[in-house]
Every structure is written in C-alpha cells, then in structure tokens.
N, C-alpha and C positions, 0 to 999 in steps of 0.2 A: 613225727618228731620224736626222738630219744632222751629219754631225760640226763642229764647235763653234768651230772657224777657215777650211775653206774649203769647207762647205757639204755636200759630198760626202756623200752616202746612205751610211750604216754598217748594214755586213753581216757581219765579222767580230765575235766572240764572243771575249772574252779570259779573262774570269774572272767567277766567279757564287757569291757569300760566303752568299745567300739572303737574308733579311730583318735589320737592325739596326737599333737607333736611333742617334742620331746619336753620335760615338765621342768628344765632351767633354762631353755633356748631363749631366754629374756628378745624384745625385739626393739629395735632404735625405730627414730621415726621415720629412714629410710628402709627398713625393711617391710613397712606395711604393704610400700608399692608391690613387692617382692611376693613371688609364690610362697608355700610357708610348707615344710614335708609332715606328711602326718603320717604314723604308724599306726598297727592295729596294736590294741594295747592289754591282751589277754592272759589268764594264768590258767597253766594244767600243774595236775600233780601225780608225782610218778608211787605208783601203787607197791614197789619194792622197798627203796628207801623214804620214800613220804617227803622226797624235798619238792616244794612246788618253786614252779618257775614260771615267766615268763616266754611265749611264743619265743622263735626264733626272725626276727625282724633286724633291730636295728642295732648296727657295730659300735660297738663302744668308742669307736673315735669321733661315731658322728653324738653322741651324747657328752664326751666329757674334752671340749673344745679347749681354745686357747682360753677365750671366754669366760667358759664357764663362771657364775656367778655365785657361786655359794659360801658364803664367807661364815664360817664356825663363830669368830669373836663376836660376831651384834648381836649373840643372846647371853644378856647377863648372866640369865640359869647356868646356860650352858659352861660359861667359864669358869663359875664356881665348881659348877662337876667337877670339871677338866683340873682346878687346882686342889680338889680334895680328890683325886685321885691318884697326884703325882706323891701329895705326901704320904697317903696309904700304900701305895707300893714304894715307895722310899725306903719307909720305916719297914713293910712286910719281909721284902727283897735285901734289903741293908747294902742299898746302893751307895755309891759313892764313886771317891775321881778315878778309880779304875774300873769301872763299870764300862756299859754301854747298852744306852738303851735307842731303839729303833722302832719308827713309829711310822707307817705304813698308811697313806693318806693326809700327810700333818699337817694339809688345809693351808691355814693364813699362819702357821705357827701356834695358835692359841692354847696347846697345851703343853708343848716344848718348850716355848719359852719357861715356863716354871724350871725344869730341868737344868735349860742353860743358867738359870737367875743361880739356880742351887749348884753348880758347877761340876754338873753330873753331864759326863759325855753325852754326845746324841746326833739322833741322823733323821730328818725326816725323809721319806720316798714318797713326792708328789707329783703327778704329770702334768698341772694345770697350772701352765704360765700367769697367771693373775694371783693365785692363789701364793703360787712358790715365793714371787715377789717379796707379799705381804711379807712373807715368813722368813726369808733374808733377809727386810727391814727392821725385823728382831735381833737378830743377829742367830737366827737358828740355821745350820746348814742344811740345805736342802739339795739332794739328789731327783732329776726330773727325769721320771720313767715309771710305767704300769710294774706292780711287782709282779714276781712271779718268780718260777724255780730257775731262770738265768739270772735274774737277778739277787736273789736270796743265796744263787751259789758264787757269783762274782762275791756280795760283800764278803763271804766268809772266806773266799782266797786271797782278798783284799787285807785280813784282819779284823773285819768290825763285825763279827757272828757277834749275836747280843746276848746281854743279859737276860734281858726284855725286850721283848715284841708286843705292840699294841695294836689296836686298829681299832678303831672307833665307828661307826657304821659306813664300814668301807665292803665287809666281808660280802653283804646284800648286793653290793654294788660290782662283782668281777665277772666278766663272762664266762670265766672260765676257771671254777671254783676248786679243781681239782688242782690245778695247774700253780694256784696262789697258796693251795698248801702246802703243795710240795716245796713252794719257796719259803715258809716260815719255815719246816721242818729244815731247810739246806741254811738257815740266815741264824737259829737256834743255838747257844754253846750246850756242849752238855751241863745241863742241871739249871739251863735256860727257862724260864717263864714266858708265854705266850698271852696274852690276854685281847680276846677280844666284844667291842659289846657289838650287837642288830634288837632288831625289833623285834619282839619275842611273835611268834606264828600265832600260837595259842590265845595273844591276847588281842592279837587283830583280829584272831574271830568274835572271838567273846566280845569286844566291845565294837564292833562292825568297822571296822577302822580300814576301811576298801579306798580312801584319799592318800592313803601310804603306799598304793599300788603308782608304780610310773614306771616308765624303760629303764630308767637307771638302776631301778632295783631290779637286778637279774635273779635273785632268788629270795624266797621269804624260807625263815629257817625255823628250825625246833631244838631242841636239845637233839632229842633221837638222833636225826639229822644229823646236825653236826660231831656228835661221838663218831656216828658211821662214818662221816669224812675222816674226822682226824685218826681214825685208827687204817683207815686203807692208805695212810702216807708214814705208820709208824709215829703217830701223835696219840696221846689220849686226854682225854678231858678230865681234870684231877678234882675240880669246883666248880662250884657256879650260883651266880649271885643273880637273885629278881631285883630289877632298876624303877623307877617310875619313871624314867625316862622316854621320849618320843610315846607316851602312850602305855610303856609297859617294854622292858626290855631286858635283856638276858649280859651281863659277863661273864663268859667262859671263861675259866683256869686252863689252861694246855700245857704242856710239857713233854719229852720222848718218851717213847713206850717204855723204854726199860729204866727210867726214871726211877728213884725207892718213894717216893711222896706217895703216901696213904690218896685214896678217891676217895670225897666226903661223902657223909650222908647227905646231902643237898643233893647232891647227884641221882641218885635213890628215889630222892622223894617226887623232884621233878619230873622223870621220866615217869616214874607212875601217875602223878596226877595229867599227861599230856598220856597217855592211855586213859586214863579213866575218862576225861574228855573226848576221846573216839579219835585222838588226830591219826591213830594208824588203820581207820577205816574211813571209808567214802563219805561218811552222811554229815559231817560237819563242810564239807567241801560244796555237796551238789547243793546244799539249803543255803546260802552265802550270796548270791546272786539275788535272791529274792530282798534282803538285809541291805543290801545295799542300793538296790532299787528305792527303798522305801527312806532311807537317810536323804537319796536322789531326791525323789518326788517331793519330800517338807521343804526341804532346803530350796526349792522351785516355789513352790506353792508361798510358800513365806518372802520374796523375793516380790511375787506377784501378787500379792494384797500390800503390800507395805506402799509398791507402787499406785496401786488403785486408791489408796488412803490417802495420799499424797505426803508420804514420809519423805525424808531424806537421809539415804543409808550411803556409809562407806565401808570399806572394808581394810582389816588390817592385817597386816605379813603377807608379802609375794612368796609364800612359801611353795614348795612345789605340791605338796599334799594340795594345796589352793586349788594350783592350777587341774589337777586330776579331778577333782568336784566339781571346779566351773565346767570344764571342757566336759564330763560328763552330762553335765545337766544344760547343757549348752546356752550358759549364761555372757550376755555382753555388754556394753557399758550403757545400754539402756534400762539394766536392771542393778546393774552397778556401777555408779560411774567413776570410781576410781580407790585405788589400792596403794594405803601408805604401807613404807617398810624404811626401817632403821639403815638398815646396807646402802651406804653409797653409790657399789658396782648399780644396784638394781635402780634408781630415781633414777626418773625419765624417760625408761625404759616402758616397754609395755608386755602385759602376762603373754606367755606363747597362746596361740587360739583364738583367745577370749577378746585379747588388743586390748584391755582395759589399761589405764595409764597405770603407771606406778608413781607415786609422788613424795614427800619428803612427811615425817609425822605431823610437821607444823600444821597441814595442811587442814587435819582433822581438827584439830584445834580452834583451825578461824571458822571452818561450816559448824561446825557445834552439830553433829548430822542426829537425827531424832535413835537410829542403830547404826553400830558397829557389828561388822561382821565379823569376827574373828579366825581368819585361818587358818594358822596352824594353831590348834586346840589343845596341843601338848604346854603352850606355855601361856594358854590363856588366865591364868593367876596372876602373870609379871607383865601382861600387855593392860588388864583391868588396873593393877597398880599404877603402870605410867598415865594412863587416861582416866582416874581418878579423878580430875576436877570435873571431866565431863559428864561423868553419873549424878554430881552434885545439880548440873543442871538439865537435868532429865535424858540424859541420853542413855540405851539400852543397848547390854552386849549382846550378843547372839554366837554359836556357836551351833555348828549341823552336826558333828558325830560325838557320839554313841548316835546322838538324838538331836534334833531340834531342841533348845536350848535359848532362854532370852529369861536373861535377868537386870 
C-alpha cells in the first residue's frame, strides 16, 4: 500500500483493531437475520509525510450510505461550539449579506443554521440523504454531493467561491485527501479563509484514544501533516487553535499561498512541540498497540466482574468510538444489555457487531442500572449532568479511555 498523499510505500504498523463493520452501519431488527460485512480495521503510517492512514478496504459509499445515522444536533456541547463559532468568525471575517460562507459536511444543518438565523449567505455540501433532509428542514440549502476539486471548481463557476470554508471533522473522513484539497483551494476567493477542525493525532496518542479509530476515518492527522497537504495544492496554514473537543482537537487557519496574512506563532510552537513528542519518528507509533490493548483488557475485565457481582450495567451514546471498543473487545448484550442514545435516527436500532439494542434515554431511568457505561467519553461531563438524578441514587459512571474510570 502507498500512502494516500504523497505516494510513498508504507511499512510502518500503527494499530491492528482486527476485523469490524463499519462503526454507523446501525442494524434494524431485520438485518440480524442478514449476513453483516466486516472489514479489517488497521492503521500504518507513512514514514515521509507522517500522515497515518487506514488500510485500503472499504469505499466510501459503502460507509457513508443513504442511512447514514450521525446526526451533529443531539449533543448539546456540540451546538454550542457550532454557535460560538459562527459568531467568532462573523465578527473575525466581518461577514455579512454579501459574503458567502460554505460548509462542507453540514450534517443535519446544526451550524448553518446560525448563519441563515444571521442572514449571511451559505451553502452546505452534504452527501447523506438523512442528514441533507434534517438540513433543508432548517431552511439551510444544501448541495448532495462528496466534495472535492470538481466540485469546489463548479461552485466557483457557478459564483459561490467563498468567503469561508469550514469543515468540521469531515477532513478525517475523505478517501481521498489530496483531491478534497484541491477542491477548497478551487471553491476559495482570493483573500478567502479555510477553517477546518479533526482530532488532533498527538493527543490520540497521548491519551490512548484507539476507540476514535473506525473506516470512516480515512486519516488521523497532525499539524506537520496537514501544512504538507495544504502547501502541495497552493494552500498554507496561517493559524491554529488547540480545541477540547472530541478528546483534543486542532482548527486550522488556511488561506492561498500568496495570501499577505502573517503565520502565527501558534504555528511555530505546535509543530515543535509534535516533534518534541517523536510524531516524526517510529517509536510513538510501534508502542500504541500495546496502550490499547490494555484500555481493551480493563474495559473487559470490568464488564466481567460487574456481571459475576450480579450488577446491572447499561451503557450510554451509540457513538461509533462505542462501537470500535465493543467490536474490539468482543462485547455482546450479555455483557451489556442495552445502549441508550438521544438520536432518534439511532432507537431501535442495534450497534453494528455487537447487536446490542439501542433504546431511548428514558429507558436508563426506569432500570436505575447499578453502572453506566459511558461511550463516547468526549462528553462524559454533559451525559453525568442529564443522569444526575441517578448518581443520587447510587448508580456509578464509568468510562474506559485514557483509563478505566468509575466514579
């Protein structure tokens, strides 16, 4: 295999989860009966540019279906981000009704709408019919199509080259990362702003954060990384801001090469300190397998005394990080028997693999279950807040990465 921006034979090994299906493939109760596709679900990293990827498996149509179930609006966090982001670049950008800002991924609308509310142009480019829906019922327009440089050059013969370009953890998610820059660089006006955020590499190691591994994410990135892309398509990186988002995450500043905006010090310091952590040599990559084994093996072992104890445990968010830990550690609904989540699309449904149910939050409420499992662990602060009354009467959170975790 070639690494997947500058070509280069990959020989490094990063991490090896073994087989899953795809980590939103939600299943109905007639799909049980149904064979179920599983991929191998491994990462190498390419030793010239240090972007790690994903095997070469599974096409991106078979991952991001009509279906597709991932709806941005059911995390409260999250839409707070989303609306303190539109007024910071509002005010930074000094956008307004001749503007146009394009937003690449825009989900169920949950951050465009703020833009339409504020009567600033805009366009989302979304490929997933469920999603695009939601985001018309806002009244956001939406374009259904993967972007990329045919598209990012149609809008701009169209007229809508932007002011702004966003993409919110979409960037992780393109097979073909070269190809999707070339289309913000063709969709760009000059003196255009690019912003996009992922999940910063550096802190998925540091904090062993191996459940944010799944097919969808076709590449896990770094700064390094991404300067290197954006400057082989005539982009450069002018900023960059550390998020606590998803774990630890990165917004890039982008902009044309021949742009005059100064490159901050931020820039500077980041790349150094992602050198000074070794990400542009081998030894944080081969030791990472073992790290994750070991979040593996508690997150099991604590699953299996809880049951010997005769607790009753549920678990909460069908997140897809979920699904990557269950399916790794090959848990099933006799070790859990069932997974609330806030998202409509997702009740009733059941986790891909695992077959565990998904059920509505209420449901955690009438078992009163002795733990809660918390899956995605990025917003375990706002899931302990709604289940608040249940701490009151002894029930205990739990969370598996960095660590094992029960409070």
């Amino acid at each position: 295999m070639n690494c997947r921006h500058c070509g280069s034979t990959l020989r490094c090994d990063f991490l090896d989860l073994g087989f899953a299906p795809p980590s939103n493939a939600y299943l109905t109760v007639e799909d049980l009966a149904k064979p179920e596709i599983y991929f191998p679900l491994r990462l190498k990293v390419c030793e010239e540019c240090w972007l790690v990827q994903t095997e070469d498996y599974a096409a991106a149509d078979a991952l991001f279906s009509a279906e597709y179930a991932y709806f941005s609006s059911a995390s409260s966090s999250w839409l707070a981000h989303a609306k303190h982001y539109t007024e910071m670049m509002t005010t930074r950008l000094g956008l307004g009704l001749n503007s146009m800002v394009i937003e690449v991924a825009s989900n169920d609308g949950y951050l465009l709408n703020n833009f339409v509310a504020a009567g600033i142009p805009c366009l989302g480019v979304e490929p997933t019919d469920s999603t695009a829906d939601a985001a018309e019922k806002l009244g956001v327009p939406v374009l259904r199509a993967f972007f990329g440089e045919a598209v990012g050059t149609a809008l701009t013969a169209q007229g809508k080259s932007a002011d702004l370009i966003l993409g919110n953890n979409v960037y992780a998610h393109v097979p073909d990362i070269n190809d999707f820059t070339r289309g913000l660089k063709a969709a760009l006006k000059a003196g255009g702003t690019v912003t996009l955020e992922f999940p910063h590499l550096m802190r998925l190691i540091e904090h062993n954060q191996f459940d944010t591994v799944y097919h969808e994410h076709f590449s896990y990135l770094s700064l390094f990384t991404v300067a290197k892309i954006f400057d082989s398509v005539g982009l450069k990186v002018f900023d960059v801001e550390e998020l606590p988002t998803h774990g630890g995450s990165l917004r890039v500043y982008g902009c044309h090469a021949n742009d005059a905006r100064r490159t901050t010090d931020a820039v500077a310091t980041l790349l150094d300190e992602e050198e000074t952590q070794g990400l542009r040599t081998t030894a944080p990559y081969s030791a990472f397998q073992r790290q994750a084994e070991q979040v593996k093996n508690d997150a099991l072992a604590f699953l299996l005394q809880a049951k010997r104890d005769g607790k009753t445990i549920a678990a909460y968010g069908a997140a897809a990080k979920g699904n990557t830990l269950l399916n790794f550690a090959g848990v099933k609904p006799d070790l859990l028997p069932f997974v609330c989540d806030a998202a409509a699309a997702k009740q009733n449904k059941y986790m891909p693999g695992s077959h565990i149910p998904i059920l509505h939050p209420d449901e955690i409420m009438r078992n009163r279950p002795d733990y809660v499992l918390i899956l995605p662990w990025n917003i375990a602060t706002e899931v302990r807040q709604q289940l608040a009354s249940l701490a009151g009467q002894g029930t205990k959170f739990v969370t598996a990465v960095p660590r094992l975790q029960i409070t």
